[in-house]
N, C-alpha and C positions, 0 to 999 in steps of 0.2 A: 544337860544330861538328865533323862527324867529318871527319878530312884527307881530300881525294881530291887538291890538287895539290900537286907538289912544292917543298918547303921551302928557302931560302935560308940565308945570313945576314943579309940584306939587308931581307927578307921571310918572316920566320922563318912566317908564319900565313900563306899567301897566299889559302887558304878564306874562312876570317873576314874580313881585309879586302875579298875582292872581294862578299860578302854584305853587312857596312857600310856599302860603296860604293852597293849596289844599294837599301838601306836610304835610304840618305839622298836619293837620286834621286829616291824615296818622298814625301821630307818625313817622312820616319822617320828621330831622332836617335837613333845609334848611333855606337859607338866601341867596338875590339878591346883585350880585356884578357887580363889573363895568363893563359898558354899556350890561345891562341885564343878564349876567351870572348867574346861578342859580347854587351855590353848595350846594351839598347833602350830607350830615357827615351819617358815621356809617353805609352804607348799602351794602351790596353783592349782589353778581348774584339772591340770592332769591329774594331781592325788586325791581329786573327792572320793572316787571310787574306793580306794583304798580304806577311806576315811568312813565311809561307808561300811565295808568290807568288816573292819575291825571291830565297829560299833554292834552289826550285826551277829560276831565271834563271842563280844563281849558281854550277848543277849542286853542291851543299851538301846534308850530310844533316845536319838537327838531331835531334841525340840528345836535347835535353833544354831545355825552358820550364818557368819558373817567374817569379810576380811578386815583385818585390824585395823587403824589408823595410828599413824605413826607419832608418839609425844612430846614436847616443844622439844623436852632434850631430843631425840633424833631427829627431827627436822634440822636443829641449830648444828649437831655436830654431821649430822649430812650436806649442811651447806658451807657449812667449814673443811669438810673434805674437799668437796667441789669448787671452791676458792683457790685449794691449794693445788688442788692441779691445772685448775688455768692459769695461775700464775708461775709455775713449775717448767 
């Protein structure tokens, strides 16, 4: 998220969280991480627009998407799901 308001101590991101907010207004689950990143859970190529949508509500420029990659723990406990149902 590129800054356009100004920064507190309070509210050190206040970009990012007012795009979260507008996110989640959505039904779009999102939460602000460090220094301003804004991830977005659960959504595909159908919610860009939205994603769009919000950031432009939120007067927000996003410099940058990308889909997440999943960390060894979910890999591990997603193939321990998948274990369990083929063995099941």
């Amino acid at each position: 998220v590129e800054p356009q308001q100004r920064s507190t101590e309070n509210d050190p991101y206040p970009d990012a969280r007012i795009l979260s907010e507008n996110l989640v207004a959505q039904g779009i689950g999102s939460k602000v991480e460090k220094k301003g990143a804004v991830w977005v859970a659960g959504v595909g190529d159908e919610n860009c627009p939205a994603i769009w949508q919000a950031a432009s509500q939120a007067n927000v420029l996003i410099r940058q998407m990308s889909p997440a990659r999943n960390s060894l723990e979910e890999i591990f406990f997603n193939t321990v799901l998948e274990a369990e149902r083929a063995f099941a």
